[in-house]
mmJSON file of the N, C-alpha and C atoms, coordinates in Angstrom:
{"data_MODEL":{"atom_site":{
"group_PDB":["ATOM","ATOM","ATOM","ATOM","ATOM","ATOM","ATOM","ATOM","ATOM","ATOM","ATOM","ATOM","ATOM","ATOM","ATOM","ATOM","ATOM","ATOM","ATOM","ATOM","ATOM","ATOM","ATOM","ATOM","ATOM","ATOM","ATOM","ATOM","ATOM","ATOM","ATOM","ATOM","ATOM","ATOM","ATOM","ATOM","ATOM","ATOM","ATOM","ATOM","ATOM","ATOM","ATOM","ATOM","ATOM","ATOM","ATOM","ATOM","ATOM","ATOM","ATOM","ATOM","ATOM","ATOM","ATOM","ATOM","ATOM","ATOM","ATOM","ATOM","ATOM","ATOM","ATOM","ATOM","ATOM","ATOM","ATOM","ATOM","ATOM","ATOM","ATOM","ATOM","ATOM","ATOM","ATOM","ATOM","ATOM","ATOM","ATOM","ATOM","ATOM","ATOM","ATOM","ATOM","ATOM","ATOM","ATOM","ATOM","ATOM","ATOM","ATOM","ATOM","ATOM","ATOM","ATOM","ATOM","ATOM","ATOM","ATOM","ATOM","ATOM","ATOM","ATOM","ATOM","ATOM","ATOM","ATOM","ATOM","ATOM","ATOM","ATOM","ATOM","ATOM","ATOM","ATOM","ATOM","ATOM","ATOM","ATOM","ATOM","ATOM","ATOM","ATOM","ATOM","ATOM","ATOM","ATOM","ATOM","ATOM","ATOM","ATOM","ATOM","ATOM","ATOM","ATOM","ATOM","ATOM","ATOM","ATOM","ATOM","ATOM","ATOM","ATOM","ATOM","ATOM","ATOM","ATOM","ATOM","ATOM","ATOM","ATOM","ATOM","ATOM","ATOM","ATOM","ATOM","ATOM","ATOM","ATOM","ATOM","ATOM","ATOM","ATOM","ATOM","ATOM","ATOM","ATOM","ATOM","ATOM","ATOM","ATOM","ATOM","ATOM","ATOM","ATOM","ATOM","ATOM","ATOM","ATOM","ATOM","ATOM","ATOM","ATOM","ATOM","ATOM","ATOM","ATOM","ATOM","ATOM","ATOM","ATOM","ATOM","ATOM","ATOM","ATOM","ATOM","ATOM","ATOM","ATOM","ATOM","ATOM","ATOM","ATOM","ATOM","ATOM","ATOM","ATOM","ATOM","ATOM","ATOM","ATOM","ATOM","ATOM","ATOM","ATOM","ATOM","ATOM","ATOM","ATOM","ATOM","ATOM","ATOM","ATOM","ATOM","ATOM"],
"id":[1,2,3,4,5,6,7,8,9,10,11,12,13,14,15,16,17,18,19,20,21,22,23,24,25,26,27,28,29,30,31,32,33,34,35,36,37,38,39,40,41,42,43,44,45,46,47,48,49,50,51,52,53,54,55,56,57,58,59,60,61,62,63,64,65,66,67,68,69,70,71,72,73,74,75,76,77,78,79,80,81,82,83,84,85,86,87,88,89,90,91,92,93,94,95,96,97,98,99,100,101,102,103,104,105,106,107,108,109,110,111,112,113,114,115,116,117,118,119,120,121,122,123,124,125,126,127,128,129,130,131,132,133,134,135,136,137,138,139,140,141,142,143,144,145,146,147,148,149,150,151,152,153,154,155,156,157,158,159,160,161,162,163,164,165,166,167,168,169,170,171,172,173,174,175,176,177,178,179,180,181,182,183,184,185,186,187,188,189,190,191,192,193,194,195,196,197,198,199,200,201,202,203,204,205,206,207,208,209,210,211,212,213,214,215,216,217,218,219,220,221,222,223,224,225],
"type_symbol":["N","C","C","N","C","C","N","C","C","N","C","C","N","C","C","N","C","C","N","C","C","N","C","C","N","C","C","N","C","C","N","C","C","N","C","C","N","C","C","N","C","C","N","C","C","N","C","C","N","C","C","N","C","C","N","C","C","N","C","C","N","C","C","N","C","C","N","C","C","N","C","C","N","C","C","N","C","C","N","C","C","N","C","C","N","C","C","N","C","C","N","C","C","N","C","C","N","C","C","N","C","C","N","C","C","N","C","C","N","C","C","N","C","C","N","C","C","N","C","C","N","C","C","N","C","C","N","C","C","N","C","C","N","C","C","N","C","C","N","C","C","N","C","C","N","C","C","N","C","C","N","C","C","N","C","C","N","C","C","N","C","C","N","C","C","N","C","C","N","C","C","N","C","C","N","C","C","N","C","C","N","C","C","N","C","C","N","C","C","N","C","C","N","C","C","N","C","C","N","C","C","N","C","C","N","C","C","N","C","C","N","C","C","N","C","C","N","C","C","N","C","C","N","C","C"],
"label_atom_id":["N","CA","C","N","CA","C","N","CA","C","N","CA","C","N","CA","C","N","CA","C","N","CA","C","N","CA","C","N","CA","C","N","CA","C","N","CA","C","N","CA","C","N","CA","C","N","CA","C","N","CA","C","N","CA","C","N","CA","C","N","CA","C","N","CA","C","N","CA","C","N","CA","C","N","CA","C","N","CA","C","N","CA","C","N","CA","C","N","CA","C","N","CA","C","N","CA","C","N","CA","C","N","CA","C","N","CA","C","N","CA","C","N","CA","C","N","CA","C","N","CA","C","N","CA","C","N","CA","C","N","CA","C","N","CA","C","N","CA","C","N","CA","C","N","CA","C","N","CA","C","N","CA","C","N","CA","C","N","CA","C","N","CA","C","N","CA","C","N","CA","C","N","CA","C","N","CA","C","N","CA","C","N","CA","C","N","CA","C","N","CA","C","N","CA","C","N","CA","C","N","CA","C","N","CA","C","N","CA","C","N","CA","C","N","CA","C","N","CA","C","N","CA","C","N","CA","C","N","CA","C","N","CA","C","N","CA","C","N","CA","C","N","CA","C","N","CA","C","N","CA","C","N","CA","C","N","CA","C","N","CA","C"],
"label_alt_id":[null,null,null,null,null,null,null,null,null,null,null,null,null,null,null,null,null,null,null,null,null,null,null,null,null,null,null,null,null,null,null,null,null,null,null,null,null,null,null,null,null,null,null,null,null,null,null,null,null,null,null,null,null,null,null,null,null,null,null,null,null,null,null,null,null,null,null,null,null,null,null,null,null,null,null,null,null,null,null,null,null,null,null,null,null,null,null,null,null,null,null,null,null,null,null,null,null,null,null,null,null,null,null,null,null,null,null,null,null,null,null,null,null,null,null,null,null,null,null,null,null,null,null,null,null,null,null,null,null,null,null,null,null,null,null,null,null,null,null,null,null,null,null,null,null,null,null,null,null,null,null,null,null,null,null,null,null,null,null,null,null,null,null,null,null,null,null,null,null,null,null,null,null,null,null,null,null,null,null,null,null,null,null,null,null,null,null,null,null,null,null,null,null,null,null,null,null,null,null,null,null,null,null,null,null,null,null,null,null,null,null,null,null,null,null,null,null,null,null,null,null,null,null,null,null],
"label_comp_id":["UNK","UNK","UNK","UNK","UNK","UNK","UNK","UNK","UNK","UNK","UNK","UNK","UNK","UNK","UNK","UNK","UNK","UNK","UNK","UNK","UNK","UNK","UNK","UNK","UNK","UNK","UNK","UNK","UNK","UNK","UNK","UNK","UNK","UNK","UNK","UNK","UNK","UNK","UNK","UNK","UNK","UNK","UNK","UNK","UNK","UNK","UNK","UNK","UNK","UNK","UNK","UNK","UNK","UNK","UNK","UNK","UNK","UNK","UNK","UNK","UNK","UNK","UNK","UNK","UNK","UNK","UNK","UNK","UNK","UNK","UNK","UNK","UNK","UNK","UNK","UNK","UNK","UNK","UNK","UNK","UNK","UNK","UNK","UNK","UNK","UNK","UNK","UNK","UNK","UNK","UNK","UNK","UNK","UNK","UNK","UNK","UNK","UNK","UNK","UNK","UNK","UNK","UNK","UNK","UNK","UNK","UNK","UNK","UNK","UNK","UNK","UNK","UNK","UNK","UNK","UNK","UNK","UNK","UNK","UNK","UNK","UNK","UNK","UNK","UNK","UNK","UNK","UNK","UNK","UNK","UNK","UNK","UNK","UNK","UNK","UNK","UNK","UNK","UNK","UNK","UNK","UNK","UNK","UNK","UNK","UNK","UNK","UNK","UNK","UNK","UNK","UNK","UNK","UNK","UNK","UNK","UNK","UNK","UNK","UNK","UNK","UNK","UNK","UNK","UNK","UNK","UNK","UNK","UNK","UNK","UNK","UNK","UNK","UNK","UNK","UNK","UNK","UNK","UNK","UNK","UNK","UNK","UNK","UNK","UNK","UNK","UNK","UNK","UNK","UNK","UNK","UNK","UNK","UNK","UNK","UNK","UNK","UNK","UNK","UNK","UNK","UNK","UNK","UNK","UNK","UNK","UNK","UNK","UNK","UNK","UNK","UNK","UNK","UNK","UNK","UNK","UNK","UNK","UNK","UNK","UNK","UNK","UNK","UNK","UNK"],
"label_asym_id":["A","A","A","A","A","A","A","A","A","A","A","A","A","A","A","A","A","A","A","A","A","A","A","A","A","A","A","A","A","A","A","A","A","A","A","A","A","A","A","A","A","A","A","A","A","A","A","A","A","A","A","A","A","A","A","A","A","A","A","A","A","A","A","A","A","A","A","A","A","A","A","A","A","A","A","A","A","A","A","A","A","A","A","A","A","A","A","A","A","A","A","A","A","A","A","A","A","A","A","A","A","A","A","A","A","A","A","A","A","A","A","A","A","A","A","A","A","A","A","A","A","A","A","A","A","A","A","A","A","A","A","A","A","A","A","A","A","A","A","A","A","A","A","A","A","A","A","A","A","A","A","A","A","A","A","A","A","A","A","A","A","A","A","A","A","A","A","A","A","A","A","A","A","A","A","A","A","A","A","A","A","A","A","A","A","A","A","A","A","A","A","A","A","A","A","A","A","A","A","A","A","A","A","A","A","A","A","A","A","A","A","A","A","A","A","A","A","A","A","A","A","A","A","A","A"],
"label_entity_id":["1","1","1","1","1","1","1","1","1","1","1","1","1","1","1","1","1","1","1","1","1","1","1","1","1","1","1","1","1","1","1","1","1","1","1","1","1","1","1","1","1","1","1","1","1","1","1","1","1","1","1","1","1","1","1","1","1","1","1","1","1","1","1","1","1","1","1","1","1","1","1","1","1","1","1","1","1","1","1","1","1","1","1","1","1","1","1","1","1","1","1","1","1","1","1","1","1","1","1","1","1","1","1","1","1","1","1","1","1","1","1","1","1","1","1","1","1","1","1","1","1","1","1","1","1","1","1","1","1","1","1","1","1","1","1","1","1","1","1","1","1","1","1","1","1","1","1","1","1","1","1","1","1","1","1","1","1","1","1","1","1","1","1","1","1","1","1","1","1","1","1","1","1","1","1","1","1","1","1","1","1","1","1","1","1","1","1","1","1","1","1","1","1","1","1","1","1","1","1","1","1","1","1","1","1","1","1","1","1","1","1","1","1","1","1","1","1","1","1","1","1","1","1","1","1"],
"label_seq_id":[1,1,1,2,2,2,3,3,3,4,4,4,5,5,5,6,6,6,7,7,7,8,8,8,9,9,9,10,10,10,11,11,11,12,12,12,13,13,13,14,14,14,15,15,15,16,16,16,17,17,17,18,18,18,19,19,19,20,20,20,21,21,21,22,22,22,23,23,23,24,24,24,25,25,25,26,26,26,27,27,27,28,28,28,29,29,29,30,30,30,31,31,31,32,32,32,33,33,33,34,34,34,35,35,35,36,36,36,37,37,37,38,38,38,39,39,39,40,40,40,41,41,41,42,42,42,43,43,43,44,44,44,45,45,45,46,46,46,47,47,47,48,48,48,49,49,49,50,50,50,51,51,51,52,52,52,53,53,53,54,54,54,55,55,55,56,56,56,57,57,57,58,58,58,59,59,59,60,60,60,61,61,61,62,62,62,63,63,63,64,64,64,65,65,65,66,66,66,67,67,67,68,68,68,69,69,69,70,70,70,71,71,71,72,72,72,73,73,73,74,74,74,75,75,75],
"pdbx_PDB_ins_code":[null,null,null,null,null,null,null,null,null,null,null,null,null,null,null,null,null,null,null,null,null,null,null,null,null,null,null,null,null,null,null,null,null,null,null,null,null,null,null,null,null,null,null,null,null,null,null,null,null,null,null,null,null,null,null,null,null,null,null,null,null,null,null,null,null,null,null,null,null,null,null,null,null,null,null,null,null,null,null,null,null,null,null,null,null,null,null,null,null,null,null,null,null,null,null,null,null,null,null,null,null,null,null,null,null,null,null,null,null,null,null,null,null,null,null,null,null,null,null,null,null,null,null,null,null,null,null,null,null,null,null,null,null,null,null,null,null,null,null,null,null,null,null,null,null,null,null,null,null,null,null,null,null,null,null,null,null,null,null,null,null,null,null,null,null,null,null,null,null,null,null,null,null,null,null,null,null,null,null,null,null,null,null,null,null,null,null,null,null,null,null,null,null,null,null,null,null,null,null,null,null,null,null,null,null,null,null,null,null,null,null,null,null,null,null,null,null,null,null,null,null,null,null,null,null],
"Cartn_x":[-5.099,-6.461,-6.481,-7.302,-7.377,-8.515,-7.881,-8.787,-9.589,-10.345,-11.54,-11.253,-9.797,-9.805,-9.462,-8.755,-8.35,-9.101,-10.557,-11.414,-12.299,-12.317,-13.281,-12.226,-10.748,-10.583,-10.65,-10.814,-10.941,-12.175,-13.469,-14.883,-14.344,-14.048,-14.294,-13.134,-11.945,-11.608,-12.006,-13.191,-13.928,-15.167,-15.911,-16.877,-16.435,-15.095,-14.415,-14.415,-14.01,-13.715,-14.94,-15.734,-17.424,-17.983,-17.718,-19.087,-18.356,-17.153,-16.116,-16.979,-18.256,-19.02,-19.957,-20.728,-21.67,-20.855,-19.671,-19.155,-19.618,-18.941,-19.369,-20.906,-21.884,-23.058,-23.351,-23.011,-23.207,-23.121,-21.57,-21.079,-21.892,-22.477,-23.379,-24.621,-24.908,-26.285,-26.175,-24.915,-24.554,-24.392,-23.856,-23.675,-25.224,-25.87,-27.316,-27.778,-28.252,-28.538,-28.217,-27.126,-26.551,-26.856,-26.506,-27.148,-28.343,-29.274,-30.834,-31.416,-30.724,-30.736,-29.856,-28.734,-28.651,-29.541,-30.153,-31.122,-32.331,-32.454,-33.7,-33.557,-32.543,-32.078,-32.119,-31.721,-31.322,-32.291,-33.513,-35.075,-35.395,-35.42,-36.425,-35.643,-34.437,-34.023,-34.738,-34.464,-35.124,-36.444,-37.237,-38.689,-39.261,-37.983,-38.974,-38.878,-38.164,-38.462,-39.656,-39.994,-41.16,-42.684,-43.821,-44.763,-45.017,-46.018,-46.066,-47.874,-47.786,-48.531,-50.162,-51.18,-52.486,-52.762,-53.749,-53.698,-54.975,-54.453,-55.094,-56.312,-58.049,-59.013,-58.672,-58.536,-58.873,-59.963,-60.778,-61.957,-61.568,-63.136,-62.748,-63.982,-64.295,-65.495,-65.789,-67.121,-67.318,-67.533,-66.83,-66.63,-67.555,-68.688,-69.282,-68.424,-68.458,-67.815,-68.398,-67.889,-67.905,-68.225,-69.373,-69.832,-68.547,-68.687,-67.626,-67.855,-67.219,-66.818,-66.634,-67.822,-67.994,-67.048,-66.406,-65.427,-65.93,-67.526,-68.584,-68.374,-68.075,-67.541,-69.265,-69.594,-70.797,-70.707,-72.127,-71.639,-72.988],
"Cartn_y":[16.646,16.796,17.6,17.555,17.929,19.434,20.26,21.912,21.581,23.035,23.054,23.022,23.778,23.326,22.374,21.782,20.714,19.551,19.44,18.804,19.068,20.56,20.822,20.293,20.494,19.724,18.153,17.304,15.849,15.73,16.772,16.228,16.387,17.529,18.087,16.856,16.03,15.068,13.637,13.321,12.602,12.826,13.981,13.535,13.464,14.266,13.944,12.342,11.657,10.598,9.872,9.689,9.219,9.36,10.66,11.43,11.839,10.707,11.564,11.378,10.372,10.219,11.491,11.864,12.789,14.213,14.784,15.737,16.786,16.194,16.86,17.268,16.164,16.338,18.025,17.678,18.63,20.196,19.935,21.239,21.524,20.818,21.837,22.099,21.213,21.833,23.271,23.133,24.15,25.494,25.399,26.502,26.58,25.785,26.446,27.066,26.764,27.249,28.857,28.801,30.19,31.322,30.875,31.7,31.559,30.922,31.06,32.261,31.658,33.394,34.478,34.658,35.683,36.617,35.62,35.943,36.702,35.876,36.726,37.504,37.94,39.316,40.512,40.146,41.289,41.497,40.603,40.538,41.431,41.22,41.591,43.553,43.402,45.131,45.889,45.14,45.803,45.924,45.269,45.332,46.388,46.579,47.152,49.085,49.346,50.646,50.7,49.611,49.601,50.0,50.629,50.488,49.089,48.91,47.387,47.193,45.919,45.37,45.211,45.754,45.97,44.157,43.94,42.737,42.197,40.979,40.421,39.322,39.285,38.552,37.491,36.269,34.692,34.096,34.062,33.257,31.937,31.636,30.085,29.33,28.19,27.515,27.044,27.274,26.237,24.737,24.045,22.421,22.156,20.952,20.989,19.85,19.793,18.902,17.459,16.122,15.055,14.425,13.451,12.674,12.188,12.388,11.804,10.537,9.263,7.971,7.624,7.483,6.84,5.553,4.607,3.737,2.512,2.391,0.98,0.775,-0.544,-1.099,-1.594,-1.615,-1.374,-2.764,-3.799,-4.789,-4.26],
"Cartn_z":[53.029,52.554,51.26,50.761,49.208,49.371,48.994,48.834,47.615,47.985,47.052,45.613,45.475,44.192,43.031,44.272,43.744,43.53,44.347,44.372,42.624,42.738,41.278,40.132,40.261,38.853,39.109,40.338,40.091,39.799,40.283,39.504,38.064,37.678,35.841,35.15,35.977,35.307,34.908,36.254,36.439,35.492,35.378,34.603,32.809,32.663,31.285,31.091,32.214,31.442,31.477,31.903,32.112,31.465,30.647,29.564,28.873,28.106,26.966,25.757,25.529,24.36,23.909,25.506,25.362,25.099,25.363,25.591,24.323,23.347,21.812,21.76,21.911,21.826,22.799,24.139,25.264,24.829,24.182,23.96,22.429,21.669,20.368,20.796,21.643,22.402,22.952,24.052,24.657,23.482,22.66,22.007,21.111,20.363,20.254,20.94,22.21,23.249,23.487,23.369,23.763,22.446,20.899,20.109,19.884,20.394,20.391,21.729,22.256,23.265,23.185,22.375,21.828,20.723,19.99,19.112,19.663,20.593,21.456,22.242,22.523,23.114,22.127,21.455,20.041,19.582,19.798,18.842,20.342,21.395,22.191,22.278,22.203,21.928,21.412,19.643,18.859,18.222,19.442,19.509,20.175,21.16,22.565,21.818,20.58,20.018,19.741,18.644,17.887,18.736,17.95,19.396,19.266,20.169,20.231,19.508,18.457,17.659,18.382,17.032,17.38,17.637,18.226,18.887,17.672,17.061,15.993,16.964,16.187,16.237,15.702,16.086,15.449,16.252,14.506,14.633,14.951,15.677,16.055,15.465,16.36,16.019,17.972,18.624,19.362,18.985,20.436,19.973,21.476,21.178,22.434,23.064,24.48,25.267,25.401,24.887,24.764,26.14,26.472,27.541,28.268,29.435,30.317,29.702,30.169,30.29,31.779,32.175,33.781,33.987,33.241,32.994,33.462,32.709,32.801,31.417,31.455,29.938,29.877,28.75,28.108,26.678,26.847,25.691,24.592],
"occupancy":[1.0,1.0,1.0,1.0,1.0,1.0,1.0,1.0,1.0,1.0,1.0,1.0,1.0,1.0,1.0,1.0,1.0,1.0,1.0,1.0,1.0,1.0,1.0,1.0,1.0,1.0,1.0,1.0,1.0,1.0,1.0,1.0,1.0,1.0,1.0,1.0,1.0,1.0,1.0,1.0,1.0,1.0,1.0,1.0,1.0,1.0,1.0,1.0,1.0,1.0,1.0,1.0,1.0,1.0,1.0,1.0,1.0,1.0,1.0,1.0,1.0,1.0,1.0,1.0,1.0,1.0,1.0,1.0,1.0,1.0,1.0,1.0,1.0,1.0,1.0,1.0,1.0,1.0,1.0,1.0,1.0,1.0,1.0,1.0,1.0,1.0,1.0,1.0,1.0,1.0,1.0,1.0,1.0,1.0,1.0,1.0,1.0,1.0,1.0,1.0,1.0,1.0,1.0,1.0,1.0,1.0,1.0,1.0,1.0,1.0,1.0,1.0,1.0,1.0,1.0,1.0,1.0,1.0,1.0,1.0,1.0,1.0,1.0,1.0,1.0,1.0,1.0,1.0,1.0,1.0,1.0,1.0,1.0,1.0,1.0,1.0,1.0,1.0,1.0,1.0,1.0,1.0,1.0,1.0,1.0,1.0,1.0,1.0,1.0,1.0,1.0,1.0,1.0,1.0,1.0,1.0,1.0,1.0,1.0,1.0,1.0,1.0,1.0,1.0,1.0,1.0,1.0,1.0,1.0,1.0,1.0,1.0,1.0,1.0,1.0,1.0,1.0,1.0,1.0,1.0,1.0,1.0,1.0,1.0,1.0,1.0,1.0,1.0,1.0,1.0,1.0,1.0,1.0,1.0,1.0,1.0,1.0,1.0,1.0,1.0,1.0,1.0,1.0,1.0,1.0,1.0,1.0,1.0,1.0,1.0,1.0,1.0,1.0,1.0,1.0,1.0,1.0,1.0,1.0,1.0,1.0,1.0,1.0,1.0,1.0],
"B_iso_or_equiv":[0.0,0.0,0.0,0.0,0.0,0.0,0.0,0.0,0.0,0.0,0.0,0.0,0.0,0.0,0.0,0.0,0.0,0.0,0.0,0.0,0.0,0.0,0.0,0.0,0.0,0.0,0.0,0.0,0.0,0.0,0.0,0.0,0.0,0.0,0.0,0.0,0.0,0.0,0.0,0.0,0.0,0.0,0.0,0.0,0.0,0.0,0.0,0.0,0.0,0.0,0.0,0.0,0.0,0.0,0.0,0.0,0.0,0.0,0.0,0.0,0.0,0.0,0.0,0.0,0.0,0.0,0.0,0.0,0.0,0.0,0.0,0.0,0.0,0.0,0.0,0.0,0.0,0.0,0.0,0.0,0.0,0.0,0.0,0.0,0.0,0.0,0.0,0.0,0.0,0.0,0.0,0.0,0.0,0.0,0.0,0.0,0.0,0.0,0.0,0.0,0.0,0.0,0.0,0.0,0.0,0.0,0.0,0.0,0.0,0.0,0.0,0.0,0.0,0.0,0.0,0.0,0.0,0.0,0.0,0.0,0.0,0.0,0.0,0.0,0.0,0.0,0.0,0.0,0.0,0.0,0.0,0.0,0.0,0.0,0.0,0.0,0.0,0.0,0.0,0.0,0.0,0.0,0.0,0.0,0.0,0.0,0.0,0.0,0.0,0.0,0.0,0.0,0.0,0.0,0.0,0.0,0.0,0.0,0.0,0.0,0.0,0.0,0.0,0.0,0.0,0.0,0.0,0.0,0.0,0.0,0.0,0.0,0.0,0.0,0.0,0.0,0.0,0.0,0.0,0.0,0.0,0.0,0.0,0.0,0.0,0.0,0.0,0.0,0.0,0.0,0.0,0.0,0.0,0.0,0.0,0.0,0.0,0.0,0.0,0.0,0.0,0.0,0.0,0.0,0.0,0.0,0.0,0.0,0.0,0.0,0.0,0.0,0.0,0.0,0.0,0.0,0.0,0.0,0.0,0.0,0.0,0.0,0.0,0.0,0.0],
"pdbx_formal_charge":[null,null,null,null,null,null,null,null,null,null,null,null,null,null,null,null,null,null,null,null,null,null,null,null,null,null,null,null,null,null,null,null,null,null,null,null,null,null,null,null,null,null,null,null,null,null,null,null,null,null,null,null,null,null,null,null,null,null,null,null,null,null,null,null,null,null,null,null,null,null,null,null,null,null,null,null,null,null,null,null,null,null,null,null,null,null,null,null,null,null,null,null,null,null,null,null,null,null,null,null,null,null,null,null,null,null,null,null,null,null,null,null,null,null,null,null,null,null,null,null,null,null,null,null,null,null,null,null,null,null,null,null,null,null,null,null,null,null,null,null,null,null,null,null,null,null,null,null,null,null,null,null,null,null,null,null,null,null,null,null,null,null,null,null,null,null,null,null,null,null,null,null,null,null,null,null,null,null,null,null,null,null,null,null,null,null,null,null,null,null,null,null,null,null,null,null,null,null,null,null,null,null,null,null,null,null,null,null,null,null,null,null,null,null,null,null,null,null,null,null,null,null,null,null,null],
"auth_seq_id":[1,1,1,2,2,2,3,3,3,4,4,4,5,5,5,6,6,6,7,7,7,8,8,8,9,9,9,10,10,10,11,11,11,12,12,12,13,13,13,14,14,14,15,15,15,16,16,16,17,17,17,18,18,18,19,19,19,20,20,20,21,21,21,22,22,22,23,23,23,24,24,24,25,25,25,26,26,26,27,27,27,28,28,28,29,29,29,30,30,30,31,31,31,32,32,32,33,33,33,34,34,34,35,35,35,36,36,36,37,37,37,38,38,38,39,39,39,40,40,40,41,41,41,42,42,42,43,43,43,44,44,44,45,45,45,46,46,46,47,47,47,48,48,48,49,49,49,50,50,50,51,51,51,52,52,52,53,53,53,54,54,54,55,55,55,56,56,56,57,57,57,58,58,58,59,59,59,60,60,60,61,61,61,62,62,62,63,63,63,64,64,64,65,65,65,66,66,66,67,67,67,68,68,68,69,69,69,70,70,70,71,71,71,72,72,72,73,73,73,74,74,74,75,75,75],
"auth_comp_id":["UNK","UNK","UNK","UNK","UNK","UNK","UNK","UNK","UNK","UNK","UNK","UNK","UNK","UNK","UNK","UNK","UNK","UNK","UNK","UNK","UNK","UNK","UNK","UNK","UNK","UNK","UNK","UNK","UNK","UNK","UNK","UNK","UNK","UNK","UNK","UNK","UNK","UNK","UNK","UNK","UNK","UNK","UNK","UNK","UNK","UNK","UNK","UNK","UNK","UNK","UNK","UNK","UNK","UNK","UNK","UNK","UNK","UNK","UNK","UNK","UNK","UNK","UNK","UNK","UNK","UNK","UNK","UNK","UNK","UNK","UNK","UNK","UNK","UNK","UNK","UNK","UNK","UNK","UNK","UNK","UNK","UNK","UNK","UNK","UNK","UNK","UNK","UNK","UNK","UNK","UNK","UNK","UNK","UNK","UNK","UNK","UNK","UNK","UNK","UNK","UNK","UNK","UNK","UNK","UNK","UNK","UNK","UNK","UNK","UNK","UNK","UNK","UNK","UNK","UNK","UNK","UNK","UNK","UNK","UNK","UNK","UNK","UNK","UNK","UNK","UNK","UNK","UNK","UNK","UNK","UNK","UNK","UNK","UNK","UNK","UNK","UNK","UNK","UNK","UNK","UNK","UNK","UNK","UNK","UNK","UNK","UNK","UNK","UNK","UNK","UNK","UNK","UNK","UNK","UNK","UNK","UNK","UNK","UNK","UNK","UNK","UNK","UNK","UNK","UNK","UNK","UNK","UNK","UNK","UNK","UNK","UNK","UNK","UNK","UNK","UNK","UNK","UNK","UNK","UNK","UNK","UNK","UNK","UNK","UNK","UNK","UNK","UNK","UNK","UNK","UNK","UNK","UNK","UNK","UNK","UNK","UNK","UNK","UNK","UNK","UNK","UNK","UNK","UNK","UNK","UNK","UNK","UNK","UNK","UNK","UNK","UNK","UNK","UNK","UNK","UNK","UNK","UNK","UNK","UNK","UNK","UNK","UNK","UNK","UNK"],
"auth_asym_id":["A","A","A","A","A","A","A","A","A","A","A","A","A","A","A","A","A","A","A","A","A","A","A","A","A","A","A","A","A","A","A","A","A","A","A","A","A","A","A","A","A","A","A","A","A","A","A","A","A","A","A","A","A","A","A","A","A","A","A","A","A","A","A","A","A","A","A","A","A","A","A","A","A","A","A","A","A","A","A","A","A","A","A","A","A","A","A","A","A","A","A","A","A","A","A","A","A","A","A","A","A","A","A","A","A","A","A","A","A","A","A","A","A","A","A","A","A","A","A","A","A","A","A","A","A","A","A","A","A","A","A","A","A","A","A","A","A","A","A","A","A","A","A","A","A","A","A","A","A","A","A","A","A","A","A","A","A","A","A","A","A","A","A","A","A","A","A","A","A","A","A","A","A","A","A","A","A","A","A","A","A","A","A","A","A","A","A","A","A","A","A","A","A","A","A","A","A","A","A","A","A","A","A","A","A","A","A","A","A","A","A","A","A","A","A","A","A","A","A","A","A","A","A","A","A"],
"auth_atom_id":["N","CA","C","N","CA","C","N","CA","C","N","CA","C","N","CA","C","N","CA","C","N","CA","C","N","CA","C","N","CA","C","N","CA","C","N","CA","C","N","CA","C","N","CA","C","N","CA","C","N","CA","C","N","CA","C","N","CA","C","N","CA","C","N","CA","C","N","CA","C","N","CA","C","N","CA","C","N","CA","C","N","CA","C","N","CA","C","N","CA","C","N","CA","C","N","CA","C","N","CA","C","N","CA","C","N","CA","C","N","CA","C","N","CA","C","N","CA","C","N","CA","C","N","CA","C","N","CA","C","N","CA","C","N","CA","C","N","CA","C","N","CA","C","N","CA","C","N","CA","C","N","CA","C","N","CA","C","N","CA","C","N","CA","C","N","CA","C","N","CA","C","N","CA","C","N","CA","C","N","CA","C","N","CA","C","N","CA","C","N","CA","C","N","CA","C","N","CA","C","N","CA","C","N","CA","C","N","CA","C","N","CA","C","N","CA","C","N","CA","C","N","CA","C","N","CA","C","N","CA","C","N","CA","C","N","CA","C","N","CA","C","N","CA","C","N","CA","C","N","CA","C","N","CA","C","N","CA","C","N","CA","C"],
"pdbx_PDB_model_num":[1,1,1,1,1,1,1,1,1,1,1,1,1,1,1,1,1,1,1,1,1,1,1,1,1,1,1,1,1,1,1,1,1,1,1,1,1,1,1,1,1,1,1,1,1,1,1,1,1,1,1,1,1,1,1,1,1,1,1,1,1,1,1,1,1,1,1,1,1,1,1,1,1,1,1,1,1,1,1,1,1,1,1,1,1,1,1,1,1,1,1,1,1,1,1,1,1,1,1,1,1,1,1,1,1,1,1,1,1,1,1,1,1,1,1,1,1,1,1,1,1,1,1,1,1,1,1,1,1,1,1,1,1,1,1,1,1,1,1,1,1,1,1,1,1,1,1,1,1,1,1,1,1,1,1,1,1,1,1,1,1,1,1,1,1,1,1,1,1,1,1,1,1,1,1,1,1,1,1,1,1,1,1,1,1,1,1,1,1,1,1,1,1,1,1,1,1,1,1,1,1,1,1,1,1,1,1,1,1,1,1,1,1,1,1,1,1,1,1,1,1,1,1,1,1]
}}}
């Protein structure tokens, strides 16, 4: 019978050869990924000194709400 680990390298050889196209793709995703949350670690550090930002007003406009459509086609 085949152990556990020997089982995990026949998946990881199995999905190599299945997804040898996507692999590249996988792995630059994978690494964006990872320095986009490094980034935001390092941002959220060196935020959490700062006090934290007076909370800005944006004006808006009211928009009135548009008649349902009871879904009676109308000639």
């Amino acid at each position: 019978m085949f152990g556990l680990s020997e089982l995990a390298i026949l998946l990881i050889v199995v999905v190599a050869v299945l997804a040898a196209r996507k692999l590249p793709e996988l792995a630059r995703s994978a690494g964006k990924s990872a320095r986009i949350l490094k980034a935001e670690k390092n941002a959220a550090q060196d935020g959490s000194a700062e006090e934290p930002a007076t909370p800005q007003v944006i004006q808006g406009e009211i928009v009135p709400p548009r008649p349902q459509d009871d879904g009676t086609a109308r000639s």
